[in-house]
C-alpha positions as CSV (number, residue, x, y, z in Angstrom):
1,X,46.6,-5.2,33.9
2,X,44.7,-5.8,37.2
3,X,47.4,-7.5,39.8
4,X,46.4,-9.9,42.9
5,X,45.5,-7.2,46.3
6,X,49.2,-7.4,48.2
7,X,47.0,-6.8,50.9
8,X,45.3,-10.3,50.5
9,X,47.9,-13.1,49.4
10,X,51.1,-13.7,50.9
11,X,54.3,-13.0,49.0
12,X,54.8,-16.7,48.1
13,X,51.2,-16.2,45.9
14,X,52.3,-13.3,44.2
15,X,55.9,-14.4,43.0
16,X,54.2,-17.2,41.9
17,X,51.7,-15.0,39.7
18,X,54.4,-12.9,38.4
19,X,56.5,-16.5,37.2
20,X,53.3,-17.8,35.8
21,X,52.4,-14.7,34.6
22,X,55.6,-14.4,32.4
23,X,55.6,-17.6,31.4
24,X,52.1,-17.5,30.1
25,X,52.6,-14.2,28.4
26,X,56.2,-15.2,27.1
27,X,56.6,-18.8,26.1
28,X,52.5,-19.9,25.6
29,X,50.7,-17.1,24.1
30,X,53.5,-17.0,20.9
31,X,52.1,-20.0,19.6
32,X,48.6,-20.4,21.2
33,X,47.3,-19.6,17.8
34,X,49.1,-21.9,15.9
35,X,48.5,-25.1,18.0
36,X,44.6,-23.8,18.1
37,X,44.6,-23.8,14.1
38,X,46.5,-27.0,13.9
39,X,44.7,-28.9,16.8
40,X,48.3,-29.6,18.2
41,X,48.4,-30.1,21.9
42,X,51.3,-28.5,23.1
43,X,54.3,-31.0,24.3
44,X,56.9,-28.4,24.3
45,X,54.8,-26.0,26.7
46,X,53.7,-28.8,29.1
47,X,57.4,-30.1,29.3
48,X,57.9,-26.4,30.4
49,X,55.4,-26.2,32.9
50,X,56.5,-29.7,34.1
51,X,60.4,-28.6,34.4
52,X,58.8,-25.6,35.9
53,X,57.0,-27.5,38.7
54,X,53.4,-26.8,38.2
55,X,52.3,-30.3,37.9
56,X,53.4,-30.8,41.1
57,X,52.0,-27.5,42.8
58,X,49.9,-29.2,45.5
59,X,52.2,-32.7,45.8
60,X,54.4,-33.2,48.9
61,X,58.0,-33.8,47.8
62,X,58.1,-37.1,48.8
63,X,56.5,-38.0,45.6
64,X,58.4,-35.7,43.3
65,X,55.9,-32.4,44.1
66,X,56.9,-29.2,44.8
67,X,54.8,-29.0,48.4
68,X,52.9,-26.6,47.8
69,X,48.9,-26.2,48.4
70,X,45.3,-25.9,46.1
71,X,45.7,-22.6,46.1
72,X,48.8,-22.1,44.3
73,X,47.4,-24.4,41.5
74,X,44.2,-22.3,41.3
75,X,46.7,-19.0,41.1
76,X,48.8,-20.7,38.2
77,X,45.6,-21.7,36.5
78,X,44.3,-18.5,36.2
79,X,47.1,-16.6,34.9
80,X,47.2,-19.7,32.3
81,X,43.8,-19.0,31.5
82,X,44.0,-15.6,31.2
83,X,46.1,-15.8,27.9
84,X,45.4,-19.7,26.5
85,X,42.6,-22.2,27.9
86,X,43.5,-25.4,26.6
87,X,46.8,-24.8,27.9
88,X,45.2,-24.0,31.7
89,X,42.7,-27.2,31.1
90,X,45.7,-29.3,30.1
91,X,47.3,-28.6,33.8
92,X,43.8,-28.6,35.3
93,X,42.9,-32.2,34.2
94,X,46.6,-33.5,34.5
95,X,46.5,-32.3,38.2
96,X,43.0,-32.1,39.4
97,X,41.5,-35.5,37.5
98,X,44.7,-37.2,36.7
99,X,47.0,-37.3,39.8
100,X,45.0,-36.2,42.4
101,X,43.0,-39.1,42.9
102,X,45.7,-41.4,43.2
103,X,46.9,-39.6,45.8
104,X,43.6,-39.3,47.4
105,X,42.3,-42.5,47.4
106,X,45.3,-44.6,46.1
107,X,47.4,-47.2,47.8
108,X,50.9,-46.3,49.0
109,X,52.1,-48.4,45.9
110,X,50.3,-46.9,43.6
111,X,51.0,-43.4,44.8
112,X,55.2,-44.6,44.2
113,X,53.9,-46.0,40.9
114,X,52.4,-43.2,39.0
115,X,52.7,-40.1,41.1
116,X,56.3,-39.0,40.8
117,X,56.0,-39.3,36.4
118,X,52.6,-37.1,36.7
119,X,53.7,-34.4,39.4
120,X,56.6,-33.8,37.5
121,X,54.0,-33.8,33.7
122,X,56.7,-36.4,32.4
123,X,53.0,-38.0,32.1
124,X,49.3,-37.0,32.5
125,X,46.4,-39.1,33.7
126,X,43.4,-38.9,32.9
127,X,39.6,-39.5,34.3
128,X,37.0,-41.8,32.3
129,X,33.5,-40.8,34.5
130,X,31.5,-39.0,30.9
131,X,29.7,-41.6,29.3
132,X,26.4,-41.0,26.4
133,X,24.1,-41.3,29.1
134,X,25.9,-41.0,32.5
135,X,27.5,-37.4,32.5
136,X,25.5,-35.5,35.5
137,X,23.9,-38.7,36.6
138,X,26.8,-40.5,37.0
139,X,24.9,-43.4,38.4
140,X,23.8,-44.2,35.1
141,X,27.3,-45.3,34.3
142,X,27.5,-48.7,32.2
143,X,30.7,-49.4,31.4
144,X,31.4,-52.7,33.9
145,X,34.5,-54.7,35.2
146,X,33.9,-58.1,36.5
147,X,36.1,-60.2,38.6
148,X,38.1,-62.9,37.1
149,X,40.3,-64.6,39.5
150,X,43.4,-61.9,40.3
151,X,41.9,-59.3,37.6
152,X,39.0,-57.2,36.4
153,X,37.7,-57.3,32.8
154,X,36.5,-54.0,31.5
155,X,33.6,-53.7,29.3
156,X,32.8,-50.2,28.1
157,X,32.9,-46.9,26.9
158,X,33.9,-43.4,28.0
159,X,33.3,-39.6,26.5
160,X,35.1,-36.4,26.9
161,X,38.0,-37.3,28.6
162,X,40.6,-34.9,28.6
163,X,44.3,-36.0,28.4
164,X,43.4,-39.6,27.6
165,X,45.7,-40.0,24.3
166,X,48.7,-37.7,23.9
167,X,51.8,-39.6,23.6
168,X,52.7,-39.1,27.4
169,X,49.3,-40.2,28.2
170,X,49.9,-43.1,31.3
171,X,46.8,-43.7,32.5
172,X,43.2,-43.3,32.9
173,X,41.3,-43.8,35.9
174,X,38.2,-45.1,34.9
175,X,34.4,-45.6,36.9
176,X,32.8,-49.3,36.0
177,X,30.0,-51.3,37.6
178,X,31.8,-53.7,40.0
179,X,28.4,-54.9,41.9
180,X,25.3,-54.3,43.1
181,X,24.7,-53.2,46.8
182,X,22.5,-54.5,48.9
183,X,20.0,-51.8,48.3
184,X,19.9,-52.8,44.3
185,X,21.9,-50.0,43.3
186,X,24.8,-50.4,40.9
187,X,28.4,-50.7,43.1
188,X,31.0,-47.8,41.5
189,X,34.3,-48.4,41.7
190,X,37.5,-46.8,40.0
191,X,39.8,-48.6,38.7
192,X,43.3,-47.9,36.8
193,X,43.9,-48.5,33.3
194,X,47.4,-48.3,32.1
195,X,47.7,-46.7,28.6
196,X,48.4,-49.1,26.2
197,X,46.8,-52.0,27.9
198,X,45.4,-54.4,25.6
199,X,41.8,-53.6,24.3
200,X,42.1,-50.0,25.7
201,X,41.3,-47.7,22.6
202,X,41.9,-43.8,22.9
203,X,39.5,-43.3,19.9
204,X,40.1,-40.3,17.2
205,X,40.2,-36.8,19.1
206,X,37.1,-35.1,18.9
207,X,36.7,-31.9,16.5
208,X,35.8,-29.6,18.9
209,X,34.1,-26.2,18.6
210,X,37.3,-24.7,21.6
211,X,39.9,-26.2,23.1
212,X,41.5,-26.7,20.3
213,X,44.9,-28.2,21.5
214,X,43.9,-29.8,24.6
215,X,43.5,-33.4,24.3
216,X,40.0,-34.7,24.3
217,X,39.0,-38.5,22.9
218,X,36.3,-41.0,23.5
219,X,37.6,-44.0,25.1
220,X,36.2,-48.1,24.4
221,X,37.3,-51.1,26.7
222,X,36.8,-53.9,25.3
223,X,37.7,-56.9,27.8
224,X,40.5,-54.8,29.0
225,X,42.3,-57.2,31.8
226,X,44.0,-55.2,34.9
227,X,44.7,-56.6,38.3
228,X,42.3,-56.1,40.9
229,X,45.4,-54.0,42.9
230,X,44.7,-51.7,40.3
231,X,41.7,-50.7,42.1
232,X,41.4,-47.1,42.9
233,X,39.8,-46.9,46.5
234,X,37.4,-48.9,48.5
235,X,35.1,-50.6,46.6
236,X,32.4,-49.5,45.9
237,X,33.2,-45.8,46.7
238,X,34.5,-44.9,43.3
239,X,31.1,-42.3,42.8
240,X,31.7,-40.7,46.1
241,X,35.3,-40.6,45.9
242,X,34.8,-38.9,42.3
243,X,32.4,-36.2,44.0
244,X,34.7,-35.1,46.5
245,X,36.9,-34.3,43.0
246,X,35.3,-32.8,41.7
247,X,34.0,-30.4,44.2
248,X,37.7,-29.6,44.5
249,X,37.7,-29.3,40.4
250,X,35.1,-26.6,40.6
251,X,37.2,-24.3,42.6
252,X,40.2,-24.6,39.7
253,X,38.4,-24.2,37.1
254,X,36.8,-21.3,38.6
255,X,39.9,-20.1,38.8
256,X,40.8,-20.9,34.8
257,X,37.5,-19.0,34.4
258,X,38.4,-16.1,36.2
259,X,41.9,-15.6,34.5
260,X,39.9,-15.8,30.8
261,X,37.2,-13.1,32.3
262,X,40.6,-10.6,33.8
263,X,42.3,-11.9,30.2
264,X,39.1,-10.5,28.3
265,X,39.4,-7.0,30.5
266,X,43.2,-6.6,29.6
267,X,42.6,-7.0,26.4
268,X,39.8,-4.9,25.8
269,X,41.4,-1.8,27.7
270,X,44.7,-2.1,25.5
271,X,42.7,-2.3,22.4
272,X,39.8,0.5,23.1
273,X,43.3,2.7,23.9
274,X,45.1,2.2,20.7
275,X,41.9,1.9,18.2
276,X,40.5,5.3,16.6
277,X,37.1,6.4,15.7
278,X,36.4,9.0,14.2
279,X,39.2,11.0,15.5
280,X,38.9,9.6,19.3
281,X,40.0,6.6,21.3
282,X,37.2,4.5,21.6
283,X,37.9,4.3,25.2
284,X,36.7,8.0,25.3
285,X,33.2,6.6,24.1
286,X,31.2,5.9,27.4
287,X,29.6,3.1,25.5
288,X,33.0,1.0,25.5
289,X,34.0,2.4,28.8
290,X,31.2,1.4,30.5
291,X,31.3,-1.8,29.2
292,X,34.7,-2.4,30.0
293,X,33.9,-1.0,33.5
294,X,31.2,-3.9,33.3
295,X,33.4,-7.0,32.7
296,X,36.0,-5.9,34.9
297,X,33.5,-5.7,38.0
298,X,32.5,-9.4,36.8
299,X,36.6,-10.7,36.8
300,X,36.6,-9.1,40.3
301,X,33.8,-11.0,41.8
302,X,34.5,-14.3,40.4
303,X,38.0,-14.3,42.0
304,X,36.5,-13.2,45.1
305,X,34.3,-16.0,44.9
306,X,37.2,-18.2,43.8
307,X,39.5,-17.2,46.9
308,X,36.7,-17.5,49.3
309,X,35.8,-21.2,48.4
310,X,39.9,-22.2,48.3
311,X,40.2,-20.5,52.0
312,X,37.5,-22.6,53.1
313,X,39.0,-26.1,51.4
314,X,42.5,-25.2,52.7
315,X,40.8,-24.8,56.3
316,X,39.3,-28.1,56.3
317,X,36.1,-26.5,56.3
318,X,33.2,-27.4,54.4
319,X,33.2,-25.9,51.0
320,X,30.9,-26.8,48.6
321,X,28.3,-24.4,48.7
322,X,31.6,-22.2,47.7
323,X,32.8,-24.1,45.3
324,X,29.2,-24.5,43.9
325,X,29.1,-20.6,43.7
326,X,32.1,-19.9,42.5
327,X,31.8,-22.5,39.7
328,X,28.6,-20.8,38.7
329,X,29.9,-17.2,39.0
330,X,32.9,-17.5,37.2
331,X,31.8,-19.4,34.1
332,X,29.0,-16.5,33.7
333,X,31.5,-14.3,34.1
334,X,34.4,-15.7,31.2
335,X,31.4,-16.6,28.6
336,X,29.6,-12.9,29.1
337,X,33.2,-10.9,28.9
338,X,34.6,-13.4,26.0
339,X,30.8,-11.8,24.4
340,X,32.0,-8.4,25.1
341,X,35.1,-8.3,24.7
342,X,34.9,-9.7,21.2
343,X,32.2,-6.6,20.5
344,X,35.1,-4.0,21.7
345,X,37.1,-5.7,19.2
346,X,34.8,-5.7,16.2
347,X,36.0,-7.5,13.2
348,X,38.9,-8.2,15.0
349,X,37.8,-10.2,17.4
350,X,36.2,-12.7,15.2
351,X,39.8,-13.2,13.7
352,X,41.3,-16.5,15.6
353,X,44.6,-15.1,15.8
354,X,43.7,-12.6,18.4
355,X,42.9,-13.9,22.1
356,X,39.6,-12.7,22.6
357,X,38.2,-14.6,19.4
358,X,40.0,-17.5,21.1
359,X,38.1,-17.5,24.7
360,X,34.6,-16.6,22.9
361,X,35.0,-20.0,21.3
362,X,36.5,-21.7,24.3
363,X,34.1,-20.1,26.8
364,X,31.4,-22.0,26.5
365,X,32.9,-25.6,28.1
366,X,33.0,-23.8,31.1
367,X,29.2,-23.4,31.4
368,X,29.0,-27.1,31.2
369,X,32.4,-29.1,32.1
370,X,33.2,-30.3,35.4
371,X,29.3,-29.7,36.6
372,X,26.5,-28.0,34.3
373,X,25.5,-24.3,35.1
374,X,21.8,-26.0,36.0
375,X,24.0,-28.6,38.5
376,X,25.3,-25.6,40.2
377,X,22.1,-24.4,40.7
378,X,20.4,-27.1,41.5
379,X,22.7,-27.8,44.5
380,X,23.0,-23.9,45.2
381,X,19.1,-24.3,46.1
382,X,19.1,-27.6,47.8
383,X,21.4,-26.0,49.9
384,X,18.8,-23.4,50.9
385,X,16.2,-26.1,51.5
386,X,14.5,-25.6,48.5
């Protein structure tokens, strides 16, 4: 198993591999493959990782965080995804898209409100942005809230949004049409939607091809009535504010990617040791070798790529033509060595039960989640001026 360069990351970084490490390899992977074949998100592991403190990796302690930084999120993420995704996306959404932009963008209020239950995963938030024609373009969103004295009244639907109806669901943020600006376009703001709020419907969970116990429903508002202090931001800045998160996003779940791309490597080498072909190791066969050599040089880049982007955000640097990379490498990277990995395996890994049969299915949302492979490009290039 490849460990994190001593040379590179303080000690802080690497005891926090090793606990995440254990845990992931201890406590999730036993029953990653029965929640998978049930579809049953896993309460007892997130209350873990809660107790544990990984909700509130990048939180100051004032609000129940463990003061930490991004990049100790992005180094628990990838040891999570190494061995389970939906587990890793679970932490990824109920950080990076559920408390983050409350404490971003929110009031001092709302930080008190909601922060200290979702730092600490008593609860998880979640982000309503995906709608049937507004993913990418964003400013196609439709869903609206109007003004009505002290309140807005939410008209609407959402897609894809992850952590939006598990039973310690407490919120979703959620982008509506609150205007139009002066230059005709639509005014975005983001507003948030307590769970259980009348007309606010967490729809039945999608049957997904991966991801099998991470929480993922549509969502309909159907005159949902908040209070205008519910607003998320200055108005009007809710698609702007939602870009700088997810340029963040990008760098975690490059990291998720990159632990399912080292996961797929691990894997491979143990099996091509122990399995026998006609009297030899198939490790001894240059054809599996070489392969292996192959995926592991594509793990290595994509956390090179990872690290460099989270330097530059925790510099207060710009860092999206980073981010943009490492998104783009890293996704590549899981979906090509969940491909291979699964051919070292054979008939094996096509069998759920084993982890590589797991991340060839899940692969895939990573190619297209949180920005499209053709987004990263696209801004890769404009970027160069093309």
């Amino acid at each position: 198993m490849t460990d994190l360069n001593t040379a590179v990351l303080p000690s802080e970084y690497l005891e926090l591999q090793k606990v995440v490490r254990d845990f992931a390899d201890n406590v999730v992977d036993p029953v990653a493959a029965e929640n998978y074949r049930n579809h049953q998100f896993p309460y007892d592991v997130v209350k873990q990782m809660g107790e544990m403190g990984l909700f509130g990796l990048p939180f100051p302690e004032e609000y129940g965080g463990m003061g930490g930084d991004y990049f100790s999120l992005c180094i628990a993420l990838e040891e999570l995804g190494r061995v389970d995704q939906s587990t890793a996306i679970t932490l990824e959404a109920g950080v990076g898209l559920g408390a983050m932009p409350i404490y971003r963008f929110g009031t001092e209020e709302q930080k008190q409100k909601w922060l200290p239950d979702l730092v600490t995963g008593r609860a998880l938030g979640g982000f309503g942005l995906t709608e049937a024609e507004a993913g990418s373009d964003a400013g196609a969103t439709r869903t609206t809230a109007r003004e009505d004295g002290d309140d807005f009244i939410i008209n609407g639907s959402k897609q894809f949004i992850t952590n939006s109806g598990t039973d310690i669901t407490s919120l979703v943020t959620v982008t509506a049409v609150t205007g139009q600006k002066e230059n005709g376009k639509k005014e975005i703001s983001t507003i948030i939607v307590p769970a259980g709020t009348e007309g606010f419907t967490a729809e039945p969970a999608y049957d997904k091809v991966g991801w099998n116990s991470s929480d993922t429903h549509p969502l309909t508002f159907k005159d949902v009535r908040v209070p205008k202090e519910n607003l998320l931001g200055e108005r009007g800045r809710g698609y702007a504010n939602f870009l700088s998160i997810l340029a963040e996003g990008r760098i975690a779940i490059a990291a998720l990617a990159t632990g399912v791309a080292q996961g797929c490597v691990d894997e491979s080498v143990k099996y091509a040791k122990e399995r026998k072909s006609m009297g030899r190791s198939i490790s001894e066969y240059q054809a599996v070798s070489f392969k292996i050599a192959r995926m592991e040089a594509r793990a290595h880049a994509a956390r090179t790529a990872w690290y460099d982007a989270a330097a530059k955000m925790m510099k207060g640097v710009d860092y999206r033509r980073e981010a943009y990379i490492a998104k783009l490498l890293s996704s590549e990277s899981a979906m090509d060595n969940a491909r291979d990995a699964t051919q070292v395996h054979g008939g094996y890994g096509y069998m759920n039960e084993y982890r590589v049969a797991r991340h060839y299915r899940d692969s895939k949302i990573l190619e297209i989640g949180e920005g499209t492979t053709e987004v990263q490009l696209m801004l890769i290039a404009r970027g160069l001026g093309l």
